[in-house]
N, C-alpha and C positions, 0 to 999 in steps of 0.2 A: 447713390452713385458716388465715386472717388472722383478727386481731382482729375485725375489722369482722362477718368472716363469724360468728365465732362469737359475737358481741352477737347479729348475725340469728339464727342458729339457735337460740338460748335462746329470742329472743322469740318465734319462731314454736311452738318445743316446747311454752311454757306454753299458747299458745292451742290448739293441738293437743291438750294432755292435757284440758284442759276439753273441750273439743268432743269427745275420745274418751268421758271420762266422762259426759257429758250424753247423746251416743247409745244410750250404754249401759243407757238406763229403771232406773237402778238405783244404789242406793249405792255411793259406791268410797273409795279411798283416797287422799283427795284432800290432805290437810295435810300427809304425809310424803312423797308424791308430787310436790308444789310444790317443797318444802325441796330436793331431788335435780335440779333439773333442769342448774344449772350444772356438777355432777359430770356426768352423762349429757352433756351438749353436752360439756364438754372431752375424756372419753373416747371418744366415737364420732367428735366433729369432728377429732381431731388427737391422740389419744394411743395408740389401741389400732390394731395391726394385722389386718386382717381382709382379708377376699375376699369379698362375699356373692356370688360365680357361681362360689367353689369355697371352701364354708363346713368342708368338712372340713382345708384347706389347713395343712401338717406344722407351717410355720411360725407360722404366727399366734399369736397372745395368748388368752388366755383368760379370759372373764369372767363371775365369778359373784357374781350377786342374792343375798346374803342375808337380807338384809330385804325377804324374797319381796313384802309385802303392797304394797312399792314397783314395782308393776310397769306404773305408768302412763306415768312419764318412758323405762322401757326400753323397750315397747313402740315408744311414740312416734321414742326412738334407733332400735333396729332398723328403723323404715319409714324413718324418715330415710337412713340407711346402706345401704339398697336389699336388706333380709333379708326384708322385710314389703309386701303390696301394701298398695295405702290398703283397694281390696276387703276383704282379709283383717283388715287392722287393725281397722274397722268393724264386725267378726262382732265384736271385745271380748263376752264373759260372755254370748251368745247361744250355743244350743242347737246340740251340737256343735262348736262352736268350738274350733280351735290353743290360744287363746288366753283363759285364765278369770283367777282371781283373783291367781292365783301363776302364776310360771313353771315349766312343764310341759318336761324336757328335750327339743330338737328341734334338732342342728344345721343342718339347712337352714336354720333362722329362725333361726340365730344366737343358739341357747339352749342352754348348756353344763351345765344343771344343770335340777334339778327342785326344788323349795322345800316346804315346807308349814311346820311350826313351826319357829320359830326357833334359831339359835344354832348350826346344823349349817354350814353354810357357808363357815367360815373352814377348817372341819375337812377338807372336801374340798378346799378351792383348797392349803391345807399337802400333799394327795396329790399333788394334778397336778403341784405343783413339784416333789416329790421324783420323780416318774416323768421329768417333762421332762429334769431333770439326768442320771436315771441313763441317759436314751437320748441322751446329749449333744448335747441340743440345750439351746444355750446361747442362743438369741436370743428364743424366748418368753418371757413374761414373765404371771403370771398377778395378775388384781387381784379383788378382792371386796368389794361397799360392804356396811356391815352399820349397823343404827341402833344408836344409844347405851341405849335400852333393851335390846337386844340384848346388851348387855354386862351385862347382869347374869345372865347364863346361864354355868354354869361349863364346858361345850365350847367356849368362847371362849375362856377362860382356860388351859386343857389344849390346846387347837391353838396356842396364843401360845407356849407354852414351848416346842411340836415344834419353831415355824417358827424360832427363833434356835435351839436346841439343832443341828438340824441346816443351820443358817447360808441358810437361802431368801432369799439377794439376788435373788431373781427373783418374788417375790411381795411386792406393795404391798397395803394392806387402808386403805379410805377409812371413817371412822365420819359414818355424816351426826348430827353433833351438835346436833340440832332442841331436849332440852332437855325431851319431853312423850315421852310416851307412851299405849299404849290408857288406860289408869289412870287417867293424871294425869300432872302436874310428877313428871318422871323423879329427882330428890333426895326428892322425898319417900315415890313407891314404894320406892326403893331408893339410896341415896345410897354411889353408885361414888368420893365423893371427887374427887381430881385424876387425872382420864381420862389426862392426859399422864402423871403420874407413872407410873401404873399400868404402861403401855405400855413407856415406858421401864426399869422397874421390869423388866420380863418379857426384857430386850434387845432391843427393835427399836428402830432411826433414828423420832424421833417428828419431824414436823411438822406443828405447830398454823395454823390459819389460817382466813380468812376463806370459806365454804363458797359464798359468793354469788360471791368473785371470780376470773374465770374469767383473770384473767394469773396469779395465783396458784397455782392448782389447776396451771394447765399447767404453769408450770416444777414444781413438786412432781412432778407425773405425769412430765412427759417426760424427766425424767434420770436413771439408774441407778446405783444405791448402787455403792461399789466396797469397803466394808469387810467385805463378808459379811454382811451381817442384811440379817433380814424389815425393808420400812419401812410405814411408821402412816403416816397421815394424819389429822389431827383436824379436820372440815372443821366449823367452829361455823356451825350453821347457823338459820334461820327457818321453822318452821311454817308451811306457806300462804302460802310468799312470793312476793309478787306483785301478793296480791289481800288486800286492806285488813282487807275484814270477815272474811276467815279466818285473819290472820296471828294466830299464838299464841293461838290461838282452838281449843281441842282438842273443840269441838261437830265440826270438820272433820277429828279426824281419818279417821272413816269415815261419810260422809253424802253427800246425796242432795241435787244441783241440781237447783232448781226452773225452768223458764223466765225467771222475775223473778232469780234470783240468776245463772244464767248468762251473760245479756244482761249484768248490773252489772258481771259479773266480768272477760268481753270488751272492755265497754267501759275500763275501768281500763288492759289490760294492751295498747290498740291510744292510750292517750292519747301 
């Protein structure tokens, strides 16, 4: 996919996720969800391999949500990516529904993993590369976004050391670096220091960069380490970016558009 197309496809995703959330009659997660949607465009527009009409396919990539509660912009990827009808999309957090507040494993939809509390995440995507390797298959490649609060859970820090111990060049992990959390200002729940050192600290290839820019993101995604390590991504990103009155605004990160807010919020992201 071209430049052009993936500016399109971000801007349609953000209006998408609002429109997903607003059908939904109900709270969502809507500020962490914003923050992620240039990662989700560059990964589904142009980074990860997939099939959706043969989702179990040997070859493909694999990808896993660990910052489950971010499951607006995937959702919205996978309809995009042809895993999700809009029908189905639309059941979102209604009775019986594929699809609730986390990701529920399902590969027909394009959902590699199941979620609920956090910090597990990196721990499974460190398996699947160890398994991919030892069936040599060497062309997948497994990625996993996890939020920066997220990193203050110590299975994050124990799956870091597996993934360079046993050398995963084939697993990337993106941190959406939004900076808040459910809590609050993410340094003052818990103050991780410098994210990069840390990372680096642990042995993986760290690079730092701008979470919103999607020329950025894609060379980081689309080209494959050749030294042996697991690589980082430090994507610094914005809470509720997009939409003015949510940016770094942590009332949003789990709340409930009104008519009057979701008309403002459309209107903003169609100027």
């Amino acid at each position: 996919m071209n430049d052009n197309k993936l500016f399109e496809l971000t801007k349609k995703s953000r209006i998408q996720l609002l429109e997903l959330a607003f059908k939904s009659d109900g709270p969502s997660h809507l500020g962490g969800g914003l923050s992620m949607v240039e990662i989700f465009s560059v990964l589904y527009g142009s980074v990860l391999k997939y099939d959706p009409k043969n989702p179990e396919w040997e070859k493909r990539d694999r990808f896993i949500l660990s910052k489950g509660h971010g499951v607006l912009p995937f959702f919205v990827a996978l309809h995009n990516a042809g895993f999700i009808s809009q029908e189905l999309l639309y059941t979102y957090k209604k009775n019986e529904s594929d699809l609730i507040s986390h990701p529920v494993m399902n590969l027909e939809l394009g959902m590699e993993s199941s979620n609920g509390s956090l910090g597990h995440g990196l721990s499974m995507a460190v398996g699947i590369s160890i398994a991919l390797k030892k069936r040599n298959n060497f062309e997948s490649r497994v990625f996993v976004v996890m939020g920066d609060g997220e990193c203050n859970e110590g299975s994050v820090w124990e799956a870091s050391m597996s993934a360079a111990h046993f050398r995963l060049d084939n697993l990337i992990a993106i941190v959406d670096y939004n900076k808040l959390q459910s809590d609050g200002n993410s340094e003052t729940v818990m103050d991780i220091g410098l994210l990069e050192k840390k990372w680096e600290s642990f042995g993986w290839d760290v690079i730092s960069l701008d979470g919103h820019d999607i020329f950025a993101l894609n060379d980081a995604l689309i080209h494959k380490g050749t030294n042996l390590k697991p690589k980082v991504i430090i994507a610094h990103t914005i809470k509720g970016k997009g939409v003015s009155f949510m940016e770094n605004n942590n009332t949003w990160h789990h709340n409930r558009l009104t008519q009057t807010t979701f008309e403002q919020a459309i209107a903003e992201l169609n100027l």
